[in-house]
C-alpha positions in Angstrom: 24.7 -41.5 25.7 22.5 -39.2 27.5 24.4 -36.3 28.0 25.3 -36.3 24.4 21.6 -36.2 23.5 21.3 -33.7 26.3 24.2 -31.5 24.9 22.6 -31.9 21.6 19.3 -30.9 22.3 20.7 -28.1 24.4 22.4 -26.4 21.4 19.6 -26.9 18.8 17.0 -24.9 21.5 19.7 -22.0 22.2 19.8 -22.4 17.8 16.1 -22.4 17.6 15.9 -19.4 20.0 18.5 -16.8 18.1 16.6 -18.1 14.9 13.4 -16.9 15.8 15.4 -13.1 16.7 17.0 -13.4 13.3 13.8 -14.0 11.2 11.6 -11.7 13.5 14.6 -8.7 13.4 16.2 -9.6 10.3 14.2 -11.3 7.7 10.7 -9.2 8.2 12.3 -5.8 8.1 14.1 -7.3 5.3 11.0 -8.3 3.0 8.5 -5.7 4.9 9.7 -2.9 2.4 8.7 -1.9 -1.2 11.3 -3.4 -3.6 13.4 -0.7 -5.1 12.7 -1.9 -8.6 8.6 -2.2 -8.3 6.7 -2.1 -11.7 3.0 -2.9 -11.9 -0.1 -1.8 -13.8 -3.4 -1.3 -12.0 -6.8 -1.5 -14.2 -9.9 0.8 -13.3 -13.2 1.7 -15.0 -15.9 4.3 -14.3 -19.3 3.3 -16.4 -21.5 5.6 -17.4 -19.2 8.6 -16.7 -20.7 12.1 -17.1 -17.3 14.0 -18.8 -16.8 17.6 -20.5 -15.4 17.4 -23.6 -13.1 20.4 -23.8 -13.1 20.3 -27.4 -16.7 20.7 -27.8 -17.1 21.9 -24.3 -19.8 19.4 -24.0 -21.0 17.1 -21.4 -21.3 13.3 -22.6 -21.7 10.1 -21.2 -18.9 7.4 -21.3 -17.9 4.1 -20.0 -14.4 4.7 -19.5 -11.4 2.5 -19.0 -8.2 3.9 -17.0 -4.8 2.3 -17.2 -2.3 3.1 -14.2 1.0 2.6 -14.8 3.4 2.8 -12.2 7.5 2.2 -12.1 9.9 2.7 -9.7 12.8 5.7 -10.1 16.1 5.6 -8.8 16.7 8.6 -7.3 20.3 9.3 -6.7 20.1 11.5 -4.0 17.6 9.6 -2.2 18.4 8.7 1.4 18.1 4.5 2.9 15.0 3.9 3.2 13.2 6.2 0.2 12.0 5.4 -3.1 10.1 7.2 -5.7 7.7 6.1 -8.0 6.8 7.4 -11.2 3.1 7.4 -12.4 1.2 7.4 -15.5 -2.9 7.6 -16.0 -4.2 7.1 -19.3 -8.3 7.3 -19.6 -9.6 6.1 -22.9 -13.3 6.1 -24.1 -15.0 3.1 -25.0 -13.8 3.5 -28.6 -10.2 3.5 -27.7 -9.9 7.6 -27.8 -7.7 9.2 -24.9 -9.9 11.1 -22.9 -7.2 12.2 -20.5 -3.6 11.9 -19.6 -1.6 12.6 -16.0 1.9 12.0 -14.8 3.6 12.7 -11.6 6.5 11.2 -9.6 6.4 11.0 -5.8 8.6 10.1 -3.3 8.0 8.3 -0.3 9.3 6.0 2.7 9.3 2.2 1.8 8.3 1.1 5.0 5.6 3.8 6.2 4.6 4.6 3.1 4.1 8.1 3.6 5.6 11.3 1.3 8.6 12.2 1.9 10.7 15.7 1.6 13.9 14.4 1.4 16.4 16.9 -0.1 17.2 16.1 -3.7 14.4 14.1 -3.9 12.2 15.5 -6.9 8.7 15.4 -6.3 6.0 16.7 -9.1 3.0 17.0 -11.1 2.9 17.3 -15.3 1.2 20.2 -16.1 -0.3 20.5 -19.4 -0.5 24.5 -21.0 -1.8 24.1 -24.3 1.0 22.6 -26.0 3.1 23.3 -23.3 4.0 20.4 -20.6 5.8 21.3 -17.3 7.2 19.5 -14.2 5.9 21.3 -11.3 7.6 20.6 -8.1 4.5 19.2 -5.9 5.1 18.8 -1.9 3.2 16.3 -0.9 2.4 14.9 2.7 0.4 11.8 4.2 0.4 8.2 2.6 0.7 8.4 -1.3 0.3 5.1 -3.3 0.1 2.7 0.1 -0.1 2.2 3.4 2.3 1.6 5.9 3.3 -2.3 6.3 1.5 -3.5 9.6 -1.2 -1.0 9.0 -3.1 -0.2 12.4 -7.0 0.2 12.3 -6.5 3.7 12.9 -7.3 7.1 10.6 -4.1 7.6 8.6 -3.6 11.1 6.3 -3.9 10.1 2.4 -2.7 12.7 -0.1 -5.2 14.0 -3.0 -3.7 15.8 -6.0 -6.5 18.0 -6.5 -7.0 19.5 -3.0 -3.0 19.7 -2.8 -2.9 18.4 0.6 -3.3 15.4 3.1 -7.0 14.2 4.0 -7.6 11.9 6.9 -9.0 8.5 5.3 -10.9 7.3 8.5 -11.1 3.3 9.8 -14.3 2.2 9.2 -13.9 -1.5 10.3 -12.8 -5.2 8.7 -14.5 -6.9 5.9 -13.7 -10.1 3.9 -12.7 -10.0 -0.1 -12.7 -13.5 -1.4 -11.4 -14.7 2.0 -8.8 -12.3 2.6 -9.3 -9.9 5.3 -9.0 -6.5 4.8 -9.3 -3.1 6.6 -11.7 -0.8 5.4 -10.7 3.4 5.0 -12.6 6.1 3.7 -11.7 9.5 2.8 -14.5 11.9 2.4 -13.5 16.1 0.7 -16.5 17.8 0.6 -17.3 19.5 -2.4 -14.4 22.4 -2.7 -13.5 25.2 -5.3 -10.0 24.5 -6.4 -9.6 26.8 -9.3 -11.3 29.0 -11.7 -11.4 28.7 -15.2 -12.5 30.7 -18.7 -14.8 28.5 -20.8 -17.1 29.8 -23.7 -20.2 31.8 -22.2 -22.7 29.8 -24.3 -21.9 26.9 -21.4 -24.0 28.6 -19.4 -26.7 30.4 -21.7 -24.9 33.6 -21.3 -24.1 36.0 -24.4 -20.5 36.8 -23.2 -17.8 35.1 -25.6 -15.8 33.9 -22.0 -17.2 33.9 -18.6 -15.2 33.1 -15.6 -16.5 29.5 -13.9 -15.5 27.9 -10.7 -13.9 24.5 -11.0 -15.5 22.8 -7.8 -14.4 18.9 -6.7 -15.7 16.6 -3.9 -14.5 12.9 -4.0 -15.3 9.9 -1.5 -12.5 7.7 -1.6 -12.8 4.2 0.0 -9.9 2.0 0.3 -9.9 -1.5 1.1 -5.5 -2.2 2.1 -4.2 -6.0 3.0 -2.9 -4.7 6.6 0.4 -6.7 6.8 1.2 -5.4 3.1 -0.5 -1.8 3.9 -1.2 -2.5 -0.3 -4.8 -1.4 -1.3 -6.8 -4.8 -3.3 -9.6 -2.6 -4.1 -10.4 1.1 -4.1 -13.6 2.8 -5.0 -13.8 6.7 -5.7 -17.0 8.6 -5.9 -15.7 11.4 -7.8 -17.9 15.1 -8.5 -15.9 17.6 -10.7 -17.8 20.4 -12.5 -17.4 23.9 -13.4 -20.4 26.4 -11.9 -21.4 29.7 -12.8 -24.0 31.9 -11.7 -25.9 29.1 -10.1 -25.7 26.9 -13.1 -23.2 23.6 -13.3 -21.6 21.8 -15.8 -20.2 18.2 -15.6 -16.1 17.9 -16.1 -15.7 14.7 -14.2 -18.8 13.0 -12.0 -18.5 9.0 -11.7 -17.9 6.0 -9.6 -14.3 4.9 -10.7 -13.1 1.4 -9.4 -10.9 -1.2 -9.4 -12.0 -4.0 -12.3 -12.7 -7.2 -10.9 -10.6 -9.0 -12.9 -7.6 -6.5 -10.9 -9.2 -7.1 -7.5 -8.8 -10.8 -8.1 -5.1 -10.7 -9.6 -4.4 -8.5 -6.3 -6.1 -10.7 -3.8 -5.2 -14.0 -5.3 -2.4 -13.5 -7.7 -1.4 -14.1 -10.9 0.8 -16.6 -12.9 3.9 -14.1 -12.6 2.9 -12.1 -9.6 2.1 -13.4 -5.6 -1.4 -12.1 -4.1 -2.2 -10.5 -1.2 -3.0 -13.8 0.2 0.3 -15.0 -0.2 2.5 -12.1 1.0 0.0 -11.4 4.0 0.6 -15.5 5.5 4.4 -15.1 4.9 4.7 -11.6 6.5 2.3 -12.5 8.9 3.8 -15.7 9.8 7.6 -13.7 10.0 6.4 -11.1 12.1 4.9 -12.9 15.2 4.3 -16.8 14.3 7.3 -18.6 13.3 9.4 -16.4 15.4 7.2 -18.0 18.0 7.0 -21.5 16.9 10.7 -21.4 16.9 11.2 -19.8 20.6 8.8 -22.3 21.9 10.5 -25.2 20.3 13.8 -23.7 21.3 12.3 -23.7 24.7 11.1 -26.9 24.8 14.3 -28.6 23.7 16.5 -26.7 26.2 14.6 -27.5 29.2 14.4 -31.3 27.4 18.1 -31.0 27.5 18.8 -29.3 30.6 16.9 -32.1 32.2 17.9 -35.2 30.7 21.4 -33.8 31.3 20.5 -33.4 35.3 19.3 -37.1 34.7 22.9 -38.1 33.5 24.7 -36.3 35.9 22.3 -38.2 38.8 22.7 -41.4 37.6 26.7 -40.9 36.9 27.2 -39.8 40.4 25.1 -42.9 42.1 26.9 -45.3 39.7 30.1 -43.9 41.4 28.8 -44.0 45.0 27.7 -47.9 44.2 31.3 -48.4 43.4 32.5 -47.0 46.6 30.8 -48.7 48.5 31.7 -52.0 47.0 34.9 -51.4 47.5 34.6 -50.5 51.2 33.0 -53.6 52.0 
């Protein structure tokens, strides 16, 4: 009887132990990807937004509420391990009016996160010309709409659209958000003339029909990203955008725009539909490191259980037999 327990405890540890290589090899590079049929909505405001109306070409003040919409694109020349995203911004006015429009698609890896210039991937930007809307291809570098699962408290590059390049978003420590830990990252662009543009000389007090201003942009971008997910829960930008002439300035875009807290919640916590970062963090957590060891240690434990209780049998088999012999000598 106890060499059959032995035997069986035996094979469950050696089971126990290829387990925890299968779920630690296998099942977390398995879920630690971005699904290739993602679709979500994110929900941002900016309150008390200074904004040029380019209508009027004048500044007003708004609370604003910006809609992200983002769905994933099956691109057919995509290599394993890319995906691309397609993106939609809508910012509305507080009485419903669309204040501004984007849309780009991106390609990136699904495990790292970062851009990627696969060939036949399409990567671009919609440009608006008057009533004129393009597809410029748009090469992008550094992380785009996440960061890489297992994030490391390290500076990683983060693309910004209006710069049109990679900017190092810098670890800045841990902090807490309704329990959930969370590392901190924050990208600072100095203030930076991106383009010029003609506007109505009367924006600046000058008599000339058109003058030639300078669009210049600064942003400080702070992300807070679940670091077994690499998925941002909250993200605050401090944005300055405004056109400058002859020492003068004009606001186009200067506010704080943020992540609603009603959005930071559904992220961190979850919704009826969708798992939080709570969730996913324990489960890819626990498959990266815990319950592969749980399941060695166990494994462990009943093998060497086995592998002595089996030496037991063996012992007591082999005096039984010498009893016998010596029975039947005398």
């Amino acid at each position: 009887m106890r060499s059959k327990i032995a035997a069986v405890a035996i094979g469950l540890g050696v089971f126990m132990i290829v387990a925890a290589g299968l779920v630690r090899f296998y099942a977390y590079p398995t879920l630690a990807t971005v699904p290739p049929d993602y679709e979500g909505t994110t929900l941002l405001e900016a309150k008390g937004a200074q904004v040029l109306n380019f209508e009027t070409y004048q500044a007003e003040t708004h609370d604003l509420d910006i809609s992200s919409y983002t769905v994933a694109y099956e691109e057919p020349k995509a290599p394993d391990g890319v995906v691309s995203w397609v993106n939609s911004t809508t910012v509305k006015r507080e009485d419903g009016s669309v204040f501004q429009q984007t849309r780009e698609r991106a390609p990136f890896d699904a495990v790292s996160g970062a851009a990627s210039d696969c060939d036949g991937c399409e990567s671009w930007t919609e440009v608006k010309d008057d009533d004129q809307t393009t597809e410029e291809p748009t090469a992008r570098e550094g992380q785009v709409y996440k960061f890489p699962f297992g994030t490391e408290k390290k500076d990683y590059g983060v693309w910004d659209g209006t710069v049109g390049k990679s900017v190092p978003a810098k670890f800045e420590g841990t902090e807490k958000i309704d329990g959930l830990e969370v590392y901190k990252f924050v990208q600072t662009i100095e203030p930076t003339m991106v383009e010029t543009r003609e506007v109505p000389g009367s924006m600046f007090g000058s008599s000339e029909p058109g003058v030639q201003a300078e669009m210049w942009y600064g942003m400080t971008r702070t992300f807070f990203v679940e670091p077994q997910t690499g998925s941002p829960v909250d993200r605050v930008e401090e944005r300055l955008q405004e056109l400058r002439f002859e020492g003068q300035s004009v606001p186009v875009f200067n506010a704080t725009v943020q992540y609603t807290d009603q959005q930071v919640d559904d992220l961190v916590n979850g919704t009826k539909d969708e798992t939080g970062a709570k969730t996913n963090a324990m489960l890819l957590g626990g498959l990266h490191f815990l319950f592969p060891l749980l399941l060695v240690l166990v494994g462990l434990a009943l093998l060497a259980g086995g592998l002595v209780a089996g030496g037991k049998a063996r012992a007591r088999r082999h005096a039984g037999a010498d009893e016998k012999k010596t029975l039947v000598n005398a």
